[in-house]
N, C-alpha and C positions, 0 to 999 in steps of 0.2 A: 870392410873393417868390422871389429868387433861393436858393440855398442860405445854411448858417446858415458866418458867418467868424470866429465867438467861442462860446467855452463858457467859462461860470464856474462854478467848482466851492464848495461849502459846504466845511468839513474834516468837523468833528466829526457824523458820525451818517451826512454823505452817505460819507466816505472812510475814515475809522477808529472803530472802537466805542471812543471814549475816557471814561477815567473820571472827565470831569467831575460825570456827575450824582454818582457816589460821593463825589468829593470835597465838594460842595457838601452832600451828606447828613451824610458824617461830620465834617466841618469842622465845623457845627453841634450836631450829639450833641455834641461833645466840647465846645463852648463850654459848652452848657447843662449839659450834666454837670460841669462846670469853673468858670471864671471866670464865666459868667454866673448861674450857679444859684441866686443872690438874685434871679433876677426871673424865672424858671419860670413861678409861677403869677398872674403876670400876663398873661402868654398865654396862647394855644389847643395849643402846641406840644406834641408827644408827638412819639418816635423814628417810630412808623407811619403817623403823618398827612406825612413825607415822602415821598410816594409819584413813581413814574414819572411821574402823570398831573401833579401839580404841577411837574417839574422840565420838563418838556415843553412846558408850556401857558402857563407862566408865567417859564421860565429861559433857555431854551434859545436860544441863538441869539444871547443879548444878550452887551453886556460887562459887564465883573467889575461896577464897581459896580449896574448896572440888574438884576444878575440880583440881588447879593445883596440891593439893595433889594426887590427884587420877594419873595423871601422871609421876610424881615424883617416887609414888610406883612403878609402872609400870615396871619402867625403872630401878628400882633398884639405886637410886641416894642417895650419903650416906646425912646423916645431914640435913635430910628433912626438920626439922623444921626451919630451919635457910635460906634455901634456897627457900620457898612456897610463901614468902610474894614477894622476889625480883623478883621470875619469873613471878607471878601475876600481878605486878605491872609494870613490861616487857608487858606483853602482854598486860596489859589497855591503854599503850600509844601507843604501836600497832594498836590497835582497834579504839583508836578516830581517828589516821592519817588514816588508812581504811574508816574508815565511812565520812571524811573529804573530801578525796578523792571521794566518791562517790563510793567505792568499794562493793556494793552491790545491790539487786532489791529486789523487792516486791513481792509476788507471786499473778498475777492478781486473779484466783480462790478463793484464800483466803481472798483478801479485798473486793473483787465484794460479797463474801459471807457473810460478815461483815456486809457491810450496808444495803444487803437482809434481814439479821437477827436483824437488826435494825429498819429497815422499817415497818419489820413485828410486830414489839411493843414488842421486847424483849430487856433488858436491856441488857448492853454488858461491861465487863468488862477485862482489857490487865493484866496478871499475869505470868511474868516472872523473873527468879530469877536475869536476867541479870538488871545491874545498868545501860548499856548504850539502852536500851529499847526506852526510849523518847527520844532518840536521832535517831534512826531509824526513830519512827512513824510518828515524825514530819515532818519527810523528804519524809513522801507516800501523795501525792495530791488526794484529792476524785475527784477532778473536771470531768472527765471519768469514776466514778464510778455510776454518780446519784447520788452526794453528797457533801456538801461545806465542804472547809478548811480542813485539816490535820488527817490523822490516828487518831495522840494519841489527837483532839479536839475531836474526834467524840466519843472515851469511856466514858461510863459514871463513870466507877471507874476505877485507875490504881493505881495497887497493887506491881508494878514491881520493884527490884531492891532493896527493904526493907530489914535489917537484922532479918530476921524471926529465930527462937530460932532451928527452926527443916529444915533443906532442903528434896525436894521431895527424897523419896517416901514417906514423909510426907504429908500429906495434908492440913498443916496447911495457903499454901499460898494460898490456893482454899477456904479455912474454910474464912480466911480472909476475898474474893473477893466477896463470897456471903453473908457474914454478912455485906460490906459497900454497895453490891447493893439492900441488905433486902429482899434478897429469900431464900429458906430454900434449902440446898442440893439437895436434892430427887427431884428438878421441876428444878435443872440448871445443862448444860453438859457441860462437858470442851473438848478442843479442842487441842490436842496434838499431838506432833513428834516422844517424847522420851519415852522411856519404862519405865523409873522413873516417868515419868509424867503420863501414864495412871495409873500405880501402885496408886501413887500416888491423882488420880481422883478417882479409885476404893474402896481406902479405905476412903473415906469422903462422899459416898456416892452419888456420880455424877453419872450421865450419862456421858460416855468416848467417845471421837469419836477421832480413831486416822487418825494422817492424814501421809501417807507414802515419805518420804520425799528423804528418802534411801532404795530401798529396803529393807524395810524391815517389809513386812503386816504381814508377818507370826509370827515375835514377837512383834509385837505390837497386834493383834487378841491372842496372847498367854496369852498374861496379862491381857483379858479380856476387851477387848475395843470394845463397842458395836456393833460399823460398823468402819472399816478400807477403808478408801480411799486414791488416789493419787491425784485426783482432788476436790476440796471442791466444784465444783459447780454440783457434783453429786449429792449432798447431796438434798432429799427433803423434800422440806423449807416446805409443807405443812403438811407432819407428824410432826414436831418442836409441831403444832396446838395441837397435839394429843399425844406430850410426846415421840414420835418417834423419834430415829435417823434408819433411812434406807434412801438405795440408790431409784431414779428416779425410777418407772418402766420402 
């Protein structure tokens, strides 16, 4: 194939360390510790059984309501339905005092590789199912990057935070991203954390590139993700030219 004329980018994990999973950890401590603590021991739930690996394998990537359902289950918590929206909506006012606070960074690798891949005349586009996405971007300064004004100034489509009819391992918010940047699949790669998310690039027909955020190369290379890295400035930008995602020699 010719060279690649799109790049879609993840936020959360590929572009900034944000504190969703703490939000989503202590949003719940504090239910259970609180208003829910009449039903404690109907679950499995303890503050340490919220680990990395379940906010990862099982949260990560989705929107509000799938992830907090997906915890909910988890945990064995009765009257799910009734309880998804409140914990959700727990953890979004978490998240903006987080983000308000400054409780979060940028992953330099990742924005430094952003505006490389900019520079280089590929269109670039921010697709993340999180709602508070633009609220990160705008708070990364390119001015250190070789670049003016703000993260989310510098995309040229942001797809993020949309109520899309399918969440990843759908690929419809990638289908999205390349239909408003006017590339076709097959010439644009996406750039991912989470294992739903490469799934999810795989089957729309992208080029995957995961980026290891958590140990974890070995299931993100499982799903089929063309090259796995931990640093995104490995990545070389002049195979991009040539359709290629591999590492630097």
């Amino acid at each position: 194939m010719s060279g690649f004329t799109g790049a879609i980018f993840d936020v959360d994990g590929v572009l900034v360390d944000s504190p969703h999973e703490e939000a989503w950890r202590e949003s719940l401590r504090e239910l259970m510790e609180g208003p829910w603590s009449d039903i404690v021991s109907q679950t499995s739930y303890t503050p340490e059984k919220f680990t990395p690996a379940l906010y990862h394998e099982r949260m990560s990537g989705k929107p509000r309501k799938a992830g907090a359902t997906a915890a909910l289950e988890y945990f064995g918590v009765p009257d799910i339905d009734r309880r998804v929206q409140e914990y959700g909506e727990y953890k979004q006012e978490m998240i903006i005092r987080l983000i308000s606070e400054g409780r979060f960074s940028a992953y330099d690798d990742a924005v430094q590789f952003v505006v490389n891949v900019k520079q280089a005349g590929i269109p670039i586009a921010a697709a993340s199912s999180s709602k508070n996405a633009k609220l990160f971007l705008e708070r990364v300064d390119l001015s250190r990057f070789g670049a003016e004004g703000n993260l989310h100034g510098y995309f040229d489509v942001d797809v993020s935070g949309r109520d899309f009819a399918q969440g990843k391992p759908n690929p419809e918010i990638f289908l999205t991203a390349a239909s408003e940047l006017g590339v076709d699949p097959s010439a644009a790669f996406v750039a991912e954390d989470a294992v739903n998310g490469i799934q999810a690039a795989k089957a729309g027909g992208f080029g995957a590139l995961g980026v290891s955020r958590a140990d974890d190369v070995d299931a993100l290379a499982a799903e089929g993700a063309d090259v796995v890295v931990t640093d995104m400035g490995t990545i070389d930008l002049s195979a991009l030219g040539r359709g290629e995602l591999v590492r630097k020699s």
